[in-house]
N, C-alpha and C positions, 0 to 999 in steps of 0.2 A: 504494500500500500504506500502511496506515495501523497504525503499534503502541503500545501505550501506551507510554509512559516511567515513567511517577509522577504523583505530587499535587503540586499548586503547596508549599511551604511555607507560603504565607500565606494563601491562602483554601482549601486544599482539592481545585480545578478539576484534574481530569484534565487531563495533560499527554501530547502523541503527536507521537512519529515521524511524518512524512507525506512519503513519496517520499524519504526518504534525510535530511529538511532537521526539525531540532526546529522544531517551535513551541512555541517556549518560552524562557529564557534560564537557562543551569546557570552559575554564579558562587558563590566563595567556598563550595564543596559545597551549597549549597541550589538545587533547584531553584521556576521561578516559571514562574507563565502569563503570558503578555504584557501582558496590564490591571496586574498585578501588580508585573508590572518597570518598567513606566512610570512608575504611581504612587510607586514607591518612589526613582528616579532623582530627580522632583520634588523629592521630598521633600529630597533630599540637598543640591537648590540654592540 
């Protein structure tokens, strides 16, 4: 089963439920698509 969640906050990208599990990473009330959260962890390092 696959539902939406929301938009990434930073680009946009639809975010979904899939079988119970997000893809996606919800932090600090924003949510993000995974290309999204990656780049943004880098960034932090």
């Amino acid at each position: 089963m696959r539902e939406l969640v929301g938009e990434c906050s930073r680009c946009g990208k639809k975010v979904y439920c899939e079988d119970g599990f997000l893809d996606g990473v919800y932090e600090n009330k924003k949510l993000y698509c995974n290309d999204c959260y990656k780049k943004e962890e880098e960034r932090e390092q």
